[in-house]
C-alpha positions in Angstrom: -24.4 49.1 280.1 -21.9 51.6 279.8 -19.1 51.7 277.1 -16.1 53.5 277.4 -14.3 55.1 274.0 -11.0 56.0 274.4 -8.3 57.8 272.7 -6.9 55.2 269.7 -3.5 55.6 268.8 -2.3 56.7 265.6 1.1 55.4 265.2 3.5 53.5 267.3 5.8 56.7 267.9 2.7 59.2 269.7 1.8 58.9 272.8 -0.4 61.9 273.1 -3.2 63.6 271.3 -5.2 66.7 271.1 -9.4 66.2 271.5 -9.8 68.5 268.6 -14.1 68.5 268.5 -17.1 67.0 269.2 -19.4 66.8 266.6 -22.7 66.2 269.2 -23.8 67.6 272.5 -23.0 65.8 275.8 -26.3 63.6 276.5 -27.2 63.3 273.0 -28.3 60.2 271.5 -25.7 58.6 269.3 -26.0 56.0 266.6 -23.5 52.9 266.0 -20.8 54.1 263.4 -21.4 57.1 264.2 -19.1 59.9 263.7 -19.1 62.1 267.2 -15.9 63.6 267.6 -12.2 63.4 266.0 -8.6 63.8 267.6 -5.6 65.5 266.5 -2.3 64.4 266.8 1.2 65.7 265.0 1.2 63.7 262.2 -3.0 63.3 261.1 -6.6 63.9 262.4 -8.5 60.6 263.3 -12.3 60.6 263.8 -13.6 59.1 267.2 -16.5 56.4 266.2 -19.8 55.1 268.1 -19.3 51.8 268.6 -22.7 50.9 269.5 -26.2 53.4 269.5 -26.8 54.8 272.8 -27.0 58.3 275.2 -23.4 59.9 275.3 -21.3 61.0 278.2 -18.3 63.6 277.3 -15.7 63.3 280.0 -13.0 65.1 278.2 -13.8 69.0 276.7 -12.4 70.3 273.4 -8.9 71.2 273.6 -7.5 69.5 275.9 -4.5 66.7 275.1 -4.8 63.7 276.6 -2.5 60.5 276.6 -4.0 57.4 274.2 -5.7 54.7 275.6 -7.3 57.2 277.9 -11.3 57.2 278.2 -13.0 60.3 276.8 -16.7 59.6 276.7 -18.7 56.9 277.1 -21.8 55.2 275.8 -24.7 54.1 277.6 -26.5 51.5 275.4 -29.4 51.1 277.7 -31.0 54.1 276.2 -32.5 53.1 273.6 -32.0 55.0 270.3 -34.8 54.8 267.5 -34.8 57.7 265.8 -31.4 59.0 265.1 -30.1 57.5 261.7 -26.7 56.6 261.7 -24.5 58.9 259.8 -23.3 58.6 256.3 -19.6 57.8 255.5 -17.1 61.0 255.9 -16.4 59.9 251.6 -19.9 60.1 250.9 -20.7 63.5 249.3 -24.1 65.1 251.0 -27.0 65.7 249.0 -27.8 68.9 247.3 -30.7 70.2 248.6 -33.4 71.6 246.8 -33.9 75.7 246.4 -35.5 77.4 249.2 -39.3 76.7 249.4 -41.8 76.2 252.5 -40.7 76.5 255.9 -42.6 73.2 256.6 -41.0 71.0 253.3 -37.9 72.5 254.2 -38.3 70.9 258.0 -38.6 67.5 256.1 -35.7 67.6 254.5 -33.5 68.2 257.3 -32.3 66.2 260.8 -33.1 68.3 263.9 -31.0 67.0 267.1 -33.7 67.0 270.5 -31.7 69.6 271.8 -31.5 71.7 269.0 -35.5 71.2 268.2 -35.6 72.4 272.3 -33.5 75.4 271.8 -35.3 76.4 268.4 -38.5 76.2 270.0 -37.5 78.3 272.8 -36.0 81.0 270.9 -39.1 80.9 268.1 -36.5 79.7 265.5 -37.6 77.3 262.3 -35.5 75.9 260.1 -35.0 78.7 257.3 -33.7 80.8 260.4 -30.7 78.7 261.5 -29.1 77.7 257.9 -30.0 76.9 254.8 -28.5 73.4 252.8 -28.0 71.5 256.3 -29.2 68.6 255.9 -28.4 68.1 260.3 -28.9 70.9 262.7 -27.0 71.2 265.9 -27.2 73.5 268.9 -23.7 74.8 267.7 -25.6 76.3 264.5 -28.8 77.3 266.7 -26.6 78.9 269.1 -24.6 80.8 266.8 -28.0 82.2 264.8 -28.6 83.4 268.6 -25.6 85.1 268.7 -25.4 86.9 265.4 -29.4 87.9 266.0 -27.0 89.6 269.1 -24.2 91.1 267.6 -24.3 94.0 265.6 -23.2 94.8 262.3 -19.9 95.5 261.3 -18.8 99.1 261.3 -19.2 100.8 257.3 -17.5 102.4 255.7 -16.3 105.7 258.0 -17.3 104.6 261.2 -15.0 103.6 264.1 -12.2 101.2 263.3 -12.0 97.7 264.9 -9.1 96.7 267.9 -10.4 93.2 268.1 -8.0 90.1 268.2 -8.6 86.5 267.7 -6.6 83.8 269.4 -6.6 80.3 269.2 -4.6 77.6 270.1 -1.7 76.1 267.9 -2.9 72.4 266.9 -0.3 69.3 267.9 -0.2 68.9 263.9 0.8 72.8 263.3 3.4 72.3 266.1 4.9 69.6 264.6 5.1 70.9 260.9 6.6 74.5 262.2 9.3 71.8 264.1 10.1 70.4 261.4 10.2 73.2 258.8 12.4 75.1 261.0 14.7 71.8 261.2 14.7 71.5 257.4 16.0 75.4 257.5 18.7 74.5 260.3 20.1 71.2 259.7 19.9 71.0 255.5 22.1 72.8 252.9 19.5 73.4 250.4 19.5 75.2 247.2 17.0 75.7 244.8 17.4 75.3 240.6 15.1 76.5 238.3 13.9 75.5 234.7 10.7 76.1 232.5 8.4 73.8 230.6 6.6 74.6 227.8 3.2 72.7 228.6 1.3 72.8 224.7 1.4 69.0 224.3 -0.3 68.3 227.7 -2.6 70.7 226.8 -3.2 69.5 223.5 -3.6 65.8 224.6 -5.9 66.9 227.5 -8.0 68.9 225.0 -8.4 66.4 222.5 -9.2 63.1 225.1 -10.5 64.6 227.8 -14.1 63.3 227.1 -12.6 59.6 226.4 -10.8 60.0 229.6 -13.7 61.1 231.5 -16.0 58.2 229.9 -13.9 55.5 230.5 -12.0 56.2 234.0 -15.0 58.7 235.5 -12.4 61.1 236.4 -10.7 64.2 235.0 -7.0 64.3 233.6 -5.0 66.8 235.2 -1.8 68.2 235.1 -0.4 66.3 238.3 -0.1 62.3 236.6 2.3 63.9 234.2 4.2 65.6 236.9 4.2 62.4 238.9 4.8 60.3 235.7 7.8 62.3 234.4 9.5 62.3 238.1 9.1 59.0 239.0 11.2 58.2 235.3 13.6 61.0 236.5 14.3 59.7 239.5 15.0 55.9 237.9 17.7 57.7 235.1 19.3 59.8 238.1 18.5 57.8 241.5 20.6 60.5 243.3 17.6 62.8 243.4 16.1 60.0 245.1 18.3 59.6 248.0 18.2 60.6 251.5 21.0 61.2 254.7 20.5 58.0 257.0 23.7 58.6 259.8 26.8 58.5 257.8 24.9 56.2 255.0 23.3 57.4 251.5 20.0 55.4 251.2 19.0 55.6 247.5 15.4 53.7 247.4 14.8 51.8 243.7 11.2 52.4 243.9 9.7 56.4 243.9 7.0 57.2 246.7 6.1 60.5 245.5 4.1 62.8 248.6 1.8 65.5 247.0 1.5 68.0 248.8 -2.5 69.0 249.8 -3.5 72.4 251.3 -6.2 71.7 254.0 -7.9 73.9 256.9 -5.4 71.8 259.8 -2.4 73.1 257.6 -0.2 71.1 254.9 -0.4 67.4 254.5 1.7 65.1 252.2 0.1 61.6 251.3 2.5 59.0 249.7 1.7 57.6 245.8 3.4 54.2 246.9 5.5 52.4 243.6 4.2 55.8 241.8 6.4 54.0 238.9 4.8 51.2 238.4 1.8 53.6 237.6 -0.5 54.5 234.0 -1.7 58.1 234.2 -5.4 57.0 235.1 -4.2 55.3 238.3 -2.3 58.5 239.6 -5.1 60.2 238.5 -7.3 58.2 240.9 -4.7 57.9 243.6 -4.1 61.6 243.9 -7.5 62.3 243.2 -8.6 60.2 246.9 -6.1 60.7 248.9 -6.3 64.6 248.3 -10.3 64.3 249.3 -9.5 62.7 251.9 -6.6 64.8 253.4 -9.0 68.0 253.0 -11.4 65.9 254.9 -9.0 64.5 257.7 -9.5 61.1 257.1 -6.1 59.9 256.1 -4.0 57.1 258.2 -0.6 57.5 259.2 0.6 54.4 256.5 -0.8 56.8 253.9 1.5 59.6 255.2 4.2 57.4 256.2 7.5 57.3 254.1 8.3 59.2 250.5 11.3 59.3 248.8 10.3 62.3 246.8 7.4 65.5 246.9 5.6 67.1 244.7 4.0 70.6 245.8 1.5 72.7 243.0 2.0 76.4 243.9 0.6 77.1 240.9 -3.2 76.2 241.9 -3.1 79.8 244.2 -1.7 81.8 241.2 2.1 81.4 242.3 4.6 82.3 239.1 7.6 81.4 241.5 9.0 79.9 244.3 11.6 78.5 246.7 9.8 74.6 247.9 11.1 73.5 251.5 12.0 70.3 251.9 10.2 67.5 253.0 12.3 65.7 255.7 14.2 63.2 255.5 13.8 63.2 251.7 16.4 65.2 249.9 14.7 66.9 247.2 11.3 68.4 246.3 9.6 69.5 243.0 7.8 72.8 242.8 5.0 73.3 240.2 3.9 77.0 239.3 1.2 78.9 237.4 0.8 78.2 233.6 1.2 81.6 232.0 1.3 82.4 228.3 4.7 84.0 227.8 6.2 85.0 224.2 9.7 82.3 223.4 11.5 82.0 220.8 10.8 78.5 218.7 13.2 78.1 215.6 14.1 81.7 215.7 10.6 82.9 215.9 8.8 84.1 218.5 5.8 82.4 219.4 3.2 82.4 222.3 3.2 79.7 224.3 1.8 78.0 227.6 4.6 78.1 230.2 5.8 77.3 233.6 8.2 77.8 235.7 9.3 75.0 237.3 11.4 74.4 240.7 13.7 71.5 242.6 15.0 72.3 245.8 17.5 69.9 247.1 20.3 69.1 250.2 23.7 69.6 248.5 24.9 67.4 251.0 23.4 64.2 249.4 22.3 65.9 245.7 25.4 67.6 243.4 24.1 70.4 241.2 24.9 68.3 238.4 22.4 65.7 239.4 20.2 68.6 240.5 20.2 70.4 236.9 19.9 67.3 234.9 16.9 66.0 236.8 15.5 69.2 236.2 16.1 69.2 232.3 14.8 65.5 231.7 11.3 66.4 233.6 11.1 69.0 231.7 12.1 67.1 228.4 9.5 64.4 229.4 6.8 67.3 230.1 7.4 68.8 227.0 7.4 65.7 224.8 5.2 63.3 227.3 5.2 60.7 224.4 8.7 59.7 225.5 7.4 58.9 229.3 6.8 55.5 227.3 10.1 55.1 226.0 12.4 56.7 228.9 15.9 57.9 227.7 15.6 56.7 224.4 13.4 59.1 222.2 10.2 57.4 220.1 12.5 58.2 216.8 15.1 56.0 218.2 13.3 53.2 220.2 11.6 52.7 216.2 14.9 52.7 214.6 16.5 50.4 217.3 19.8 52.7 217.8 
């Protein structure tokens, strides 16, 4: 019996998608919940699933873009499949294999496809010879050892000078963002204001609980569930920030959906922290912490970068000191974060040494005044540098005690 997989779709506004890979040979043997292949589209990459074990048959090469609902392999689950394991969940961090011994323990450690064993053995390849740390070899990796065994060196230093050029195709999801970046550019009046934060007390808290932190949630605590924190009470004491053009109407949401934006190999992806307001620091901890694994990995759904009333974008984790963030369409204003420097500042008339960053909002004038724009920028910073008082909002601790 043959069964057909076709192209799912990943939201109701796409009608089209681009077959980014297949991860297996056509002909191989495939497991059920298997991972073979995944599919791009403009807004997020989708893996294509084995829905039962069985020989494959590609019908649709690499590349191409095809409509969804359209069949692009199929299954035929009268082979029968015993010996190919299914394959572990995207989330599920590989094993680290052990250091380099035996050619023969190495062999037991690691997943050889038939028609990678067939190629090996014709070309008088073992495992050490293809690449070390896989723990699955395909004939992708034994073809490429073929082809580097082929191609010589690089020129050194003083010999001829290299002409060569490397083209690929521009990705549906690329398309749409440089659509949509150019848009922001076009159709938007935006400005940008700037503002620094001195960032000793979030240093000094993460120094001093870090450990506790790490015991009793099992994850790290950043710098990015203070930035989150401090917006999302910004936003609430000036909702203007939060509002976006809808026709000839001002939508200003009461809740803050804050988009971080992630850095990944397809380009730049912004999953939503729904209610980020309602949120303690561990839970945006944990939030950002999976959805930015899993945008680096492709494996995010279109509800989880659906919507956003507001974005947050770190420049600072590539060693940026400042910069100009683009908007995030339709939302009206965006946060940029930048390299923590010490700088020398004056405190109380001295001048001390001290942790800082520059710190950015970019906005559309058209919805956002620069009043607005200024004092958002001042309370995050206010909240940043005093992150005790993400507790009491505008009133300051001294004040919430003494009730005035």
């Amino acid at each position: 019996m043959a069964l057909e997989i076709k192209i799912p779709s990943p939201g109701e506004s796409i009608t089209e998608v681009e077959l980014a890979s297949w991860f297996v040979e056509d002909g191989a043997l495939v497991a059920k919940n298997q991972e073979i292949g995944e599919i791009e589209s403009e807004k997020a990459t989708l893996p294509l699933i084995a829905v039962e074990s069985g020989q494959l048959k590609i019908l649709v090469q690499e590349g191409e873009t095809v409509e969804v609902g359209v069949v692009v392999a199929s299954i035929d689950t009268s082979v029968e499949v015993s010996d190919v394991p299914a394959e572990k969940p995207a989330d599920t961090p590989a094993e680290t294999p052990p250091e380099k011994t035996t050619a023969p323990a190495q062999q037991t450690r690691v997943k050889v496809t038939p028609v990678a064993k067939q190629m090996m053995d014709t070309e008088g390849l073992s495992v050490e010879d293809i690449l070390e740390g896989l723990r699955k070899i395909s004939a992708g990796d034994v073809k490429q050892v073929i082809q580097n065994r082929s191609t010589p060196s690089l020129p050194q230093k003083g010999g001829a000078s290299s002409r060569e050029e490397e083209r690929k195709k521009v990705s549906q999801l690329r398309k749409k963002i440089s659509e949509r970046l150019v848009a922001v550019k076009n159709e938007t009046a935006m400005l940008t204001t700037f503002n620094e934060a001195d960032m000793s007390s979030i240093m000094d808290i993460r120094k001093k609980y870090q450990e506790q932190f790490v015991e009793k949630y099992g994850i790290k605590l950043g710098f990015m569930s203070f930035f989150t924190k401090a917006v999302s009470e910004a936003l609430r004491q000036i909702p203007a920030v939060n509002s976006y053009l809808d026709g000839e109407e001002v939508v200003s949401p009461k809740y803050c959906d804050i988009g971080i934006a992630v850095q990944t190999d397809k380009g730049l992806m912004v999953p939503v922290i729904k209610n980020a307001e309602s949120m303690s620091l561990a839970e945006l901890e944990q939030q950002i912490a999976d959805l930015a694994t899993r945008a680096r990995k492709a494996r995010l759904g279109i509800e989880e970068m659906s919507g956003g009333t507001f974005t947050i974008s770190n420049g600072g984790i590539y060693g940026s000191m400042l910069s100009t963030p683009i908007l995030n369409p339709p939302q009206s204003a965006i946060l940029g974060m930048h390299n923590i420097l010490e700088r020398p500042v004056a405190i109380n008339g001295k001048v001390e040494v001290r942790p800082m960053m520059y710190i950015a909002l970019s906005y559309d004038h058209r919805v956002i005044d620069g009043k607005d724009s200024v004092g958002f920028l001042k309370t995050v910073k206010a909240l940043l540098e005093e992150p005790v008082r993400l507790i009491f909002g505008e009133q300051a601790p001294e004040q919430f005690l003494l009730d005035i």
